[in-house]
C-alpha positions as CSV (number, residue, x, y, z in Angstrom):
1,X,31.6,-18.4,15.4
2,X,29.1,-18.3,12.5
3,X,25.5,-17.7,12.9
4,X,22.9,-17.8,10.0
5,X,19.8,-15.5,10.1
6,X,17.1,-16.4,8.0
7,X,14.6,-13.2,7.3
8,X,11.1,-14.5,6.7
9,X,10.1,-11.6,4.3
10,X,6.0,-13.0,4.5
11,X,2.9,-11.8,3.0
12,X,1.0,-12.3,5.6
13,X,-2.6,-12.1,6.4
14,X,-4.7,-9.6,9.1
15,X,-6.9,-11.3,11.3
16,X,-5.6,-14.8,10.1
17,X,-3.5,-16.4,13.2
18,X,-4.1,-19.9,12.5
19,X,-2.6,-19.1,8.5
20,X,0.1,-16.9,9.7
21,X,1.5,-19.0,12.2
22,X,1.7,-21.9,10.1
23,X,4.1,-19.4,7.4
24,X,5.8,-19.0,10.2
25,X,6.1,-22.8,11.5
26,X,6.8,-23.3,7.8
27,X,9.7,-20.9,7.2
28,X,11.4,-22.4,10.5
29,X,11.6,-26.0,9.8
30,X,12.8,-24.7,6.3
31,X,15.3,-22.3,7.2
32,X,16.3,-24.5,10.2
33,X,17.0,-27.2,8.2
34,X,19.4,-25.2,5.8
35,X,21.3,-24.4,8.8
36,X,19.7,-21.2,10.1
37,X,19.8,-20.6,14.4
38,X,17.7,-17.1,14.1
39,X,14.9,-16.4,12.3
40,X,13.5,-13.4,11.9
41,X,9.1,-12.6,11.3
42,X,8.4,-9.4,11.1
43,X,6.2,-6.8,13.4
44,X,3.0,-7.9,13.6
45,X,3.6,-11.1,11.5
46,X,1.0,-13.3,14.0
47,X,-1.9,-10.8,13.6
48,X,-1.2,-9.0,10.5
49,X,-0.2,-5.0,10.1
50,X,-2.7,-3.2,10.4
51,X,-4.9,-4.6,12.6
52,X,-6.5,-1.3,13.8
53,X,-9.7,-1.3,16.2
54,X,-9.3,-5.4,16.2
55,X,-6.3,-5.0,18.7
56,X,-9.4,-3.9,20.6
57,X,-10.9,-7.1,21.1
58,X,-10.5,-9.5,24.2
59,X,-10.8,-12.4,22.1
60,X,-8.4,-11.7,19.1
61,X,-6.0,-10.8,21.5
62,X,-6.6,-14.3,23.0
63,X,-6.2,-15.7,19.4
64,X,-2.5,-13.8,18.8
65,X,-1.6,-15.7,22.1
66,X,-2.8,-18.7,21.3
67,X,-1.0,-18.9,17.8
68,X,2.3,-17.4,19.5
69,X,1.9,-20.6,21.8
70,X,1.5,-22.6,18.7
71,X,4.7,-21.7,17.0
72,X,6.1,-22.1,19.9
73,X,4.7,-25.7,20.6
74,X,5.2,-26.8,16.8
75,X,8.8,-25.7,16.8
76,X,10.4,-27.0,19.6
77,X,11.5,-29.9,17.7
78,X,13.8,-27.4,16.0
79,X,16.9,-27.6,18.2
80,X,18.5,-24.5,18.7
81,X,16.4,-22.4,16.7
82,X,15.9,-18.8,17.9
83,X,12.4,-17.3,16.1
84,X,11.4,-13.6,16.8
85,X,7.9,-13.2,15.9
86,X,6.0,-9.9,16.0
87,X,2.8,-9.7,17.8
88,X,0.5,-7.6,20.0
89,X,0.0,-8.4,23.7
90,X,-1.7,-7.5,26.9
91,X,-5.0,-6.8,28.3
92,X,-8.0,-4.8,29.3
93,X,-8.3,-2.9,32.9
94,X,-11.4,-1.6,34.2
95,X,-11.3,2.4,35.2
96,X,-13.8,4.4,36.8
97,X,-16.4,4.7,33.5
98,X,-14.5,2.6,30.9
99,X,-12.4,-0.2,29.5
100,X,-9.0,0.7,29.2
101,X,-7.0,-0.8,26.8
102,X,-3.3,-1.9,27.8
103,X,-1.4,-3.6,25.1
104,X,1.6,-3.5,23.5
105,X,3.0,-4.0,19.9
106,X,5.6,-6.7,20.9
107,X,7.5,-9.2,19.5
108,X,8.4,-12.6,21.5
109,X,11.6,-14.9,21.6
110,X,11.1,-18.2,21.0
111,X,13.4,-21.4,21.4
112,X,13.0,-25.3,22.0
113,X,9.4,-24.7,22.3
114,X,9.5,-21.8,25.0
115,X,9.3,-18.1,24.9
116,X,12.2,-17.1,26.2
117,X,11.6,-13.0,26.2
118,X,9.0,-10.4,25.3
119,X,10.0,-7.2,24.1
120,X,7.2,-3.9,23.5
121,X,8.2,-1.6,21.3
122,X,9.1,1.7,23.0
123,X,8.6,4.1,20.1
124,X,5.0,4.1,18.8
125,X,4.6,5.9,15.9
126,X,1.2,8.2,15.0
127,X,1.7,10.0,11.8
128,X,0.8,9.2,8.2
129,X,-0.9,6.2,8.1
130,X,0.1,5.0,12.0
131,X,-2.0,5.3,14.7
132,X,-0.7,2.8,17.1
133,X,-1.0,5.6,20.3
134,X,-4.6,4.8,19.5
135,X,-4.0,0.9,20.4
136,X,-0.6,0.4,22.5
137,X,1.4,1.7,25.3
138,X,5.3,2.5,25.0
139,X,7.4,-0.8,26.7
140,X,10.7,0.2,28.4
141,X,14.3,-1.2,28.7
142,X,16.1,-3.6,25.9
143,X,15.8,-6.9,25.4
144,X,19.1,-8.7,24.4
145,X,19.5,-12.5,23.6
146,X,21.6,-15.3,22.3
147,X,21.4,-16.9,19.0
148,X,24.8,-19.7,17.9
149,X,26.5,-17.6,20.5
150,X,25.6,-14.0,19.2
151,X,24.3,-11.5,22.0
152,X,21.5,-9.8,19.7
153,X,19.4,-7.0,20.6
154,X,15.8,-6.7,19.6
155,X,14.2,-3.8,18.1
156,X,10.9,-3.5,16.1
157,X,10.8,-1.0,13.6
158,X,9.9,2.8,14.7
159,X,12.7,1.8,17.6
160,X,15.5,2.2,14.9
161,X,14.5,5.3,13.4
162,X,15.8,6.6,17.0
163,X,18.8,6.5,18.8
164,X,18.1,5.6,22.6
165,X,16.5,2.0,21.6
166,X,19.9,1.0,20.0
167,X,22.0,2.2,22.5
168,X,20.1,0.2,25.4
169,X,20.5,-2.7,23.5
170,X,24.3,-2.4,23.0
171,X,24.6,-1.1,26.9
172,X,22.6,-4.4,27.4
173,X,25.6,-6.7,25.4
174,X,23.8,-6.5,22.1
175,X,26.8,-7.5,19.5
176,X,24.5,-7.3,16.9
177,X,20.7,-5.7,15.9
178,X,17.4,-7.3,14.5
179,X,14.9,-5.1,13.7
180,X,11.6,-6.3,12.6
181,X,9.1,-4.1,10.9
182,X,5.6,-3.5,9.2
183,X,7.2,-0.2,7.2
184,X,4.8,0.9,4.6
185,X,5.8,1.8,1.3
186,X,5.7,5.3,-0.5
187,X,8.2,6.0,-3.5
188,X,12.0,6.6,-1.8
189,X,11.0,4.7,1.3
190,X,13.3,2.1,0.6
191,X,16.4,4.8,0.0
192,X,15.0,6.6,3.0
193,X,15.0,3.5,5.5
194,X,18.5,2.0,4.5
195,X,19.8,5.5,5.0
196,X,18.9,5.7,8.6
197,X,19.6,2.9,8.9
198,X,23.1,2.9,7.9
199,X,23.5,5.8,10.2
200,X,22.2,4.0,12.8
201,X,24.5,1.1,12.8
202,X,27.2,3.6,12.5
203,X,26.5,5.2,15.6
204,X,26.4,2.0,17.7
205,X,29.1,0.4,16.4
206,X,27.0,-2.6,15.7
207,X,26.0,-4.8,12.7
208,X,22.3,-4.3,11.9
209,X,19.6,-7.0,10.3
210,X,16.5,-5.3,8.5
211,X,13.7,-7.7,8.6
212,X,10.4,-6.9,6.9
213,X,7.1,-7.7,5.3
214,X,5.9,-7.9,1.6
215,X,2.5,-7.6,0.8
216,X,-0.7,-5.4,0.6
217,X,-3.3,-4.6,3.5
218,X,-6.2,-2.2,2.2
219,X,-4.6,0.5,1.4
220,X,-0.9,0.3,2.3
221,X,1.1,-2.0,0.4
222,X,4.6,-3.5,2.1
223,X,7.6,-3.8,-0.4
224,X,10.0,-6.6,1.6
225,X,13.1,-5.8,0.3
226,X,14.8,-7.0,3.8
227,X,19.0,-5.7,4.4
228,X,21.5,-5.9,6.2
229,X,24.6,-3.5,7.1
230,X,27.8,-3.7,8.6
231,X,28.8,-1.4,11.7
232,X,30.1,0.7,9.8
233,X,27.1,1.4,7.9
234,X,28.1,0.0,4.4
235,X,25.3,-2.2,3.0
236,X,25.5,-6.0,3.5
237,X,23.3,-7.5,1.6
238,X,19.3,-6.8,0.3
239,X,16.8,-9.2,0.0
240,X,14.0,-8.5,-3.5
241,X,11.6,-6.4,-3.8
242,X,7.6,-7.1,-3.7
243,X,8.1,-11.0,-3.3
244,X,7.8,-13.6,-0.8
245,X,11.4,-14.7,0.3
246,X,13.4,-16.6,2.9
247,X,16.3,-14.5,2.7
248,X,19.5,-15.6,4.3
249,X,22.3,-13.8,6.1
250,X,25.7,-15.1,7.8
251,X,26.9,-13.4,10.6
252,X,30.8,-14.3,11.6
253,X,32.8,-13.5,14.3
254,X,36.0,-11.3,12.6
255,X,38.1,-10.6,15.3
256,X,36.7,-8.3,17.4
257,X,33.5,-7.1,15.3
258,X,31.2,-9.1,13.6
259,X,30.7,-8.6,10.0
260,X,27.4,-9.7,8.2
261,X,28.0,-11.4,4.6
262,X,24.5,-11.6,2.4
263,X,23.4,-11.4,-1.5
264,X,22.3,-8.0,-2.6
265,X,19.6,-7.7,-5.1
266,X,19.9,-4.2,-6.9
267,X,16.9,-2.2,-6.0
268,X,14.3,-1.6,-8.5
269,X,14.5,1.6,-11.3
270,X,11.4,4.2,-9.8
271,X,9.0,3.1,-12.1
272,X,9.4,-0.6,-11.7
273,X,9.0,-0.2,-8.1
274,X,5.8,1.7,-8.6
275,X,4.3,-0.6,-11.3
276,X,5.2,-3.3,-8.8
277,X,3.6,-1.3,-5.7
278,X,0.4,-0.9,-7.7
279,X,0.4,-4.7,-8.9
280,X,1.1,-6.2,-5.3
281,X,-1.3,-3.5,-3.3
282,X,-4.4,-4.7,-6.0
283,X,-3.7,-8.4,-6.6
284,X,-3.9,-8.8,-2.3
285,X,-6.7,-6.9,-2.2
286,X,-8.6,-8.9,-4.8
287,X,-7.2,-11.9,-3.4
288,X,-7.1,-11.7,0.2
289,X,-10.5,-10.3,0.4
290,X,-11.6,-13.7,-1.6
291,X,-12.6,-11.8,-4.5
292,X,-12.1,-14.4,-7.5
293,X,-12.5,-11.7,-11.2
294,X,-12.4,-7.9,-11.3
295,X,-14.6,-5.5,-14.2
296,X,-14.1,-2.2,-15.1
297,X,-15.6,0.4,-17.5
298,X,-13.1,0.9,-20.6
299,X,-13.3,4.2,-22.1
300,X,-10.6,3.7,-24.8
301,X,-9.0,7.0,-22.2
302,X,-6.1,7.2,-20.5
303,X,-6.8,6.2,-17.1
304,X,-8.8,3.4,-17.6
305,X,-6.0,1.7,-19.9
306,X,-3.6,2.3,-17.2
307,X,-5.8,0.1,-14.8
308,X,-7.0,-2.4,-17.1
309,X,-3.0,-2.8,-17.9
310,X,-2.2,-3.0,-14.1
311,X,-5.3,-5.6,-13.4
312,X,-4.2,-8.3,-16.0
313,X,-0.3,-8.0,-14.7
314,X,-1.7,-8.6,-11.2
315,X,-4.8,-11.4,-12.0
316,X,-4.3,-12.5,-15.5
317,X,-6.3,-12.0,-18.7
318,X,-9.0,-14.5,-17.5
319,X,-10.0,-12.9,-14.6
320,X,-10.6,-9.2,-15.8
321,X,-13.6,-8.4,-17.8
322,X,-14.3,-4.8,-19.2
323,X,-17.3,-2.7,-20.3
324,X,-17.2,-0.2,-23.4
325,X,-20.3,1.6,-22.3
326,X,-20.6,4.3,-25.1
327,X,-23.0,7.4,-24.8
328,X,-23.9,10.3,-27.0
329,X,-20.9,11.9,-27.0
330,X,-18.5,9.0,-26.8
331,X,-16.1,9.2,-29.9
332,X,-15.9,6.5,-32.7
333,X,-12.1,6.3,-31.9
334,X,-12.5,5.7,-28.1
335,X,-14.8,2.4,-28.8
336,X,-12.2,1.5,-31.5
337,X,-9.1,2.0,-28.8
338,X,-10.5,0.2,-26.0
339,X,-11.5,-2.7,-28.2
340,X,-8.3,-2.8,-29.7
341,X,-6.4,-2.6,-26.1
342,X,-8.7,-5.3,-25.3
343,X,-7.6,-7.5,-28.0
344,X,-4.5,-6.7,-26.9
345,X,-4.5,-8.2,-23.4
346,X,-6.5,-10.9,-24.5
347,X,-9.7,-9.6,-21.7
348,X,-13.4,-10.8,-22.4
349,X,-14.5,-7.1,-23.7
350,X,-18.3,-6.2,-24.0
351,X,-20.0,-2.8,-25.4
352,X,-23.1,-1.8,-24.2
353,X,-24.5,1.9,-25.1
354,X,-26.2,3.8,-22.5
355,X,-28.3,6.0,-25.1
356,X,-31.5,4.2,-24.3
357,X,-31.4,4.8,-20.8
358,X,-29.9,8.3,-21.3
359,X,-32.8,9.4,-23.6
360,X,-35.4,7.6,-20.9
361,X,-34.0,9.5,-18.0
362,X,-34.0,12.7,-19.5
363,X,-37.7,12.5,-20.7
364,X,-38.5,11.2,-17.2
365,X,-37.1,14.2,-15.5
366,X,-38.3,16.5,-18.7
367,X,-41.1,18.0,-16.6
368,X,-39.6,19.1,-14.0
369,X,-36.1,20.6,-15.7
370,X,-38.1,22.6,-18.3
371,X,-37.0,25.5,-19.5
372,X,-33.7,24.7,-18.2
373,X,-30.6,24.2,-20.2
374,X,-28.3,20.7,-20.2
375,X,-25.1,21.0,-17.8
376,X,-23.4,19.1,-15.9
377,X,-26.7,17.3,-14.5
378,X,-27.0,15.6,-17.6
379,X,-23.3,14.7,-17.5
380,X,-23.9,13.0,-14.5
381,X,-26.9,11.1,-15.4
382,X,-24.3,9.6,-18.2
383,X,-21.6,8.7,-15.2
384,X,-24.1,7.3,-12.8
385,X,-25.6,4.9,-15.7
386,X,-22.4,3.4,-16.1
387,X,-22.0,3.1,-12.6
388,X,-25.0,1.2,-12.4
389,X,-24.5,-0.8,-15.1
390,X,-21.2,-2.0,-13.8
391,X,-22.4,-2.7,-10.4
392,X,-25.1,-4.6,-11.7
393,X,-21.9,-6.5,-13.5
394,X,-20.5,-6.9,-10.2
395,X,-24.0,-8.2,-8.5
396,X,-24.3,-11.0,-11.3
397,X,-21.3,-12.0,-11.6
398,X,-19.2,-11.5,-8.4
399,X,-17.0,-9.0,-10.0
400,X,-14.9,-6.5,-7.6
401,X,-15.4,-3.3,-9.7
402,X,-12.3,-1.5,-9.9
403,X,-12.6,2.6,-10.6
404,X,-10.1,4.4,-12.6
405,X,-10.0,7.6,-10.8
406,X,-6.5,9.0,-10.5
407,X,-5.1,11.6,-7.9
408,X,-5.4,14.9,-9.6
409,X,-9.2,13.8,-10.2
410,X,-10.2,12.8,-6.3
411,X,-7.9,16.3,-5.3
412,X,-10.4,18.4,-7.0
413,X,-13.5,17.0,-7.1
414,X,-13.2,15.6,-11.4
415,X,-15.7,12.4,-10.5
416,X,-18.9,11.9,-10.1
417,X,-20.3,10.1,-6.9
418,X,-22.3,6.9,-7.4
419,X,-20.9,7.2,-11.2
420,X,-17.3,6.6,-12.0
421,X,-16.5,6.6,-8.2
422,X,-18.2,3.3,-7.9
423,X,-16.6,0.1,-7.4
424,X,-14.9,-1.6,-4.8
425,X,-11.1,-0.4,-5.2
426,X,-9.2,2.3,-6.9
427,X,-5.9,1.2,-8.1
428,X,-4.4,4.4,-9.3
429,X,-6.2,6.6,-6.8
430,X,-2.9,7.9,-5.4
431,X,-1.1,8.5,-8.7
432,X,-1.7,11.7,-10.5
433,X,-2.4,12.4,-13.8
434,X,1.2,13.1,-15.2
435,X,2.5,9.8,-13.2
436,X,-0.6,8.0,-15.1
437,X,1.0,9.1,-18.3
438,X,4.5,8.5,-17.4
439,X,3.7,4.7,-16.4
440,X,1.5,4.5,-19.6
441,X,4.0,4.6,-21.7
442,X,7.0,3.0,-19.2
443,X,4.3,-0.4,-19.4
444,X,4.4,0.3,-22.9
445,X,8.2,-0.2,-22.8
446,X,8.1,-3.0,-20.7
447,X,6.2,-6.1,-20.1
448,X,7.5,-7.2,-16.5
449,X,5.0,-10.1,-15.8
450,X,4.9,-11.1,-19.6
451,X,1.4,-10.4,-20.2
452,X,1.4,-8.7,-23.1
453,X,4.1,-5.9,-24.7
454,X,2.8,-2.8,-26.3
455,X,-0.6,-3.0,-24.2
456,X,-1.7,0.5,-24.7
457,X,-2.5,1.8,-28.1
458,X,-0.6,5.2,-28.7
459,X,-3.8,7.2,-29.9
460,X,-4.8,6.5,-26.2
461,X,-1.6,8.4,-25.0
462,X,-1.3,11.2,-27.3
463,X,-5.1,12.4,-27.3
464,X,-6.3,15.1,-25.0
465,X,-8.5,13.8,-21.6
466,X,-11.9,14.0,-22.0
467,X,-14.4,12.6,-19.7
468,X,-16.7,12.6,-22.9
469,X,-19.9,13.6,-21.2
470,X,-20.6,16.9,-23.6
471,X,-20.0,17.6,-27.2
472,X,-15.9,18.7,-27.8
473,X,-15.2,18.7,-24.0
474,X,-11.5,18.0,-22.5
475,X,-10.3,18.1,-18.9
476,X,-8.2,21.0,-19.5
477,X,-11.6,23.3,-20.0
478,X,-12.1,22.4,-16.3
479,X,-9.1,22.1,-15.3
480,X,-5.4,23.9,-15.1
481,X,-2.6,21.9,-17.3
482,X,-2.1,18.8,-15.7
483,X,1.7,19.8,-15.1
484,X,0.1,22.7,-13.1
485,X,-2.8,20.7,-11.3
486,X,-0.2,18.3,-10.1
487,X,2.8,20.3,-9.3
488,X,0.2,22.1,-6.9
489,X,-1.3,18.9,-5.6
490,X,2.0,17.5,-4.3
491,X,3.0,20.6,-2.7
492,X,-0.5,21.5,-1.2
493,X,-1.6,17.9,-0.4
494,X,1.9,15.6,0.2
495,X,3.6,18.3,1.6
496,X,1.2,20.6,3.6
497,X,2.8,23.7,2.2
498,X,0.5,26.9,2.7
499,X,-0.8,29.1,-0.1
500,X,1.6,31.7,0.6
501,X,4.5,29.4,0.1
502,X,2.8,28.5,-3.4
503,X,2.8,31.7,-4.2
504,X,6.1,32.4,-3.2
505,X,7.1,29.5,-5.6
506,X,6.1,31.2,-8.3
507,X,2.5,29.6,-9.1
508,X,0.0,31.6,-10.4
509,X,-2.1,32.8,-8.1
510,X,-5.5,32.4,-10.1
511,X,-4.5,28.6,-10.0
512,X,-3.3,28.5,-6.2
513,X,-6.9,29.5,-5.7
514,X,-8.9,28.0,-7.6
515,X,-7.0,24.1,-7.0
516,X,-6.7,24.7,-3.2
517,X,-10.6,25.8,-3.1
518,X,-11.4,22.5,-5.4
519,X,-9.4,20.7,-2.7
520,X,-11.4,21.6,0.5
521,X,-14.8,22.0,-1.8
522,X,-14.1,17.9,-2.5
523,X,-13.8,16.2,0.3
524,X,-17.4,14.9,0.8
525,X,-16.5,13.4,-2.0
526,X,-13.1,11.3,-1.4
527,X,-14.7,10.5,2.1
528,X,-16.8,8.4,-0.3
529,X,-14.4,6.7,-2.6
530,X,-13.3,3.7,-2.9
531,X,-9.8,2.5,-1.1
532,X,-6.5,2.9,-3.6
533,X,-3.3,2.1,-2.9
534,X,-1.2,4.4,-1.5
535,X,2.2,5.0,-3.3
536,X,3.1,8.4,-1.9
537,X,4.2,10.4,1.4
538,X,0.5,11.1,2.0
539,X,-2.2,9.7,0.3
540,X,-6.3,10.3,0.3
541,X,-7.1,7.6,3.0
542,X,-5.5,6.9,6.5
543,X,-3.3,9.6,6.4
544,X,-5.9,12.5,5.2
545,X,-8.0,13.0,7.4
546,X,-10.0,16.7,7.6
547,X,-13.8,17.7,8.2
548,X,-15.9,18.0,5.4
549,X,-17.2,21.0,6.9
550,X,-14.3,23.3,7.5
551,X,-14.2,26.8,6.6
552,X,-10.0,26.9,7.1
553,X,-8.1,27.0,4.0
554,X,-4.1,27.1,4.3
């Protein structure tokens, strides 16, 4: 007995059934005619992951079951080929004073044009960036099938990370167990998931088949890189990382165990996987939300390079133009570095100054601030001008304007609303200053999509931050040491640690305070941002969610 498994690790689109299930139809005549009797889509693939309140909606719940019916309808020429396809189902009952929603994140066998079995997903998970208690009900009891004359047991995602799922499936028969997933990445996902997974198999006794998505959806951003592991919970195989892929795996009857033979691609060095996070999670947003060019504001600083690098690996030189949009206090070398990073990447780069406009804004509001010295007003002024000069960019032009506010900035508040926060995405929002550094110079070591080595010039790196709005200023006159900042970011915001366990960990308790009160004191403001990708355990979107009036601190 042999069975191949084909994975169909998609990018796949939210909201687009008629698109999705023609990947799907594709990957199935393709794998089917290499010889493939399963194939594998993963959770959600019909409807796209996450759908959110649009699982909420009679009729695209009609149109998820009408494009499961398709698949099945346009496959059943495929003799003998088992498909698994994720996708939500159910319906709407009528209480006493409201709709209630009864549906269930599901995934349906399909075979010779008929769907054979419907499995819902038993565990449901609501943390980080899941809500799916908000949309689905727990379904009950295994669901075990046969595929080339393998009894495989179905489980979609959340389901594995427990034990009881597996364990119904192998009380059921299962000899073997696909799980299909929408798993978000953050940086050690990958190790994190193959370990428990591993485990899992272990436990059973039972070959297991990882099969997931690649791709980026708002903020989250999937990573493929698909497995497989023996039932002994040594690793089988592993499909790539961050790329489309029909992977394959055989499964063969060895006495009395089946053992799972695949091709292992190594897993990606840390920063390779981030870059690539950060490439994937903009190009889809750009892309999928029918955006054609992106602009940004080049300051010749740190952060802005760091985007600008990013946005030509994912789009390509001719469809990123940037702004050099010098004030008063702008330095003669930052025009010269952005310029020359431009030149570099081979980007359409224009300078405009915005003295005039500063000089005519501050006469206009000369009456009523006199006698009043410049602070940070007038800064502002000088961030919301650019804004407005890039959106009106954006307005011509159809540009999506990215922003190039990093981490440590949205933590404590380091941006100005309606000035750099404009734009439509923020690619680095979830990486922190000392990761923006660190990646600087690793894309300065490497050119992974071949668009350009050496992209960032090395004054850019090596010069103190400045936002440049005041004569002499840097970040650090504002701000702790960026090694500090951040330290206490990941502690206070990825890893809900209280003050008193800061304190206990030897920071300083003038800093403890004064970050954690920059913290709560900013979150009018990142409730106003743009979306980012999210690259770490917690992120300033879907999984950060607090008042903006709150008078608790931790």
């Amino acid at each position: 007995m042999s069975l191949s498994i084909c994975v169909a690790q998609l990018n796949f689109v939210v909201g687009d059934m008629p698109g999705n299930a023609q990947k799907i139809i594709d990957a199935a005549r393709s794998a089917h005619a290499q010889g493939a009797r399963l194939l594998l889509a993963p959770e959600g693939a019909i409807c796209g992951y996450i759908a959110e309140d649009l699982l909420l909606r009679p009729a695209f719940m009609a149109a998820c079951d009408d494009a499961v019916q398709t698949v099945a309808r346009e496959t059943a020429a495929l003799q003998d080929l088992v498909i698994v396809v994720g996708h939500p189902v159910g319906h709407d009952a009528r209480g006493p004073s409201v709709t209630i929603s009864e549906r269930h994140n599901a995934a349906s066998v399909i075979c010779n044009g008929r769907v054979l079995a419907t499995y819902a997903k038993q565990r449901l998970p609501n943390y980080q960036v899941f809500d799916e208690r908000r949309y689905f009900v727990p379904g009950q009891g295994a669901c075990v099938f046969e595929a080339g004359g393998v009894r495989v047991g179905l489980l979609i995602c959340e389901d594995a990370w427990y034990a009881e799922p597996a364990r119904q499936a192998k009380a059921a028969g299962a000899e073997l167990l696909a799980v299909i997933n929408a798993s978000p990445f953050h940086q050690g996902k990958g190790v994190e998931r193959e370990a428990v997974m591993r485990a899992r198999a272990r436990e059973v006794g039972l070959p297991l088949v990882w099969a997931h998505w690649v791709g980026g959806q708002d903020e989250v951003v999937f990573d493929g890189q698909s497995f497989a592991v023996a039932s002994d919970g040594t690793l089988a195989g592993r499909a790539p990382a961050f790329e489309e892929k029909l992977w394959f795996a055989q499964a063969q009857q060895a006495q009395a165990a089946i053992q799972i033979i695949a091709t292992t691609t190594p897993p990606p060095t840390p920063e390779r996987e981030l870059w690539d996070a950060l490439v994937l999670g903009l190009r889809d947003y750009v892309r999928k939300n029918g955006f054609k060019s992106v602009a940004l504001g080049l300051s010749g600083g740190i952060d802005s390079a760091l985007v600008l690098a990013l946005a030509v690996d994912a789009l390509g030189a001719g469809q990123v133009h940037t702004l050099m949009l010098p004030s008063p206090y702008t330095a003669g070398i930052s025009v010269q570095d952005a310029h020359e990073m431009a030149r570099r990447l081979g980007v359409r780069h224009d300078e405009l100054s915005i003295r005039p406009a500063f000089e005519t804004v501050k006469a206009a509001l000369a009456p009523l601030f006199a006698g009043r010295a410049e602070d940070t007003t007038e800064e502002n002024i000088q961030a919301r001008l650019r804004g407005l000069l890039l959106m009106a960019l954006s307005n011509k032009f159809g540009h999506l304007i990215l922003t190039t506010g990093n981490k440590s900035e949205y933590a404590v508040g380091y941006c100005t609303l309606y000035g750099d926060m404009c734009g439509g995405f923020a690619p680095i929002k979830d990486v922190v200053k000392t990761r923006v550094f660190e990646l600087a110079r690793w894309r300065n070591a490497h050119d992974p999509y071949g668009t350009g080595a050496n992209p960032i010039p090395e004054r850019i790196i090596t010069r103190p931050p400045s936002a440049e709005l005041r004569e002499g200023q840097t970040d650090q006159d504002s701000l702790p040491p960026y090694e500090v900042l951040d330290a206490i970011i990941v502690r206070y915001v990825e890893h809900d640690a209280a003050i008193a366990e800061l304190l206990a960990e030897g920071f300083a308790p003038a800093n403890v305070e004064r970050v954690t009160r920059l913290i709560k004191g900013s979150e009018y403001k990142r409730q106003q941002a743009p979306v980012g990708t999210r690259v770490t355990p917690r992120g300033f979107g879907k999984d950060w969610r607090y008042p903006m009036t709150n008078r608790f601190r931790a």
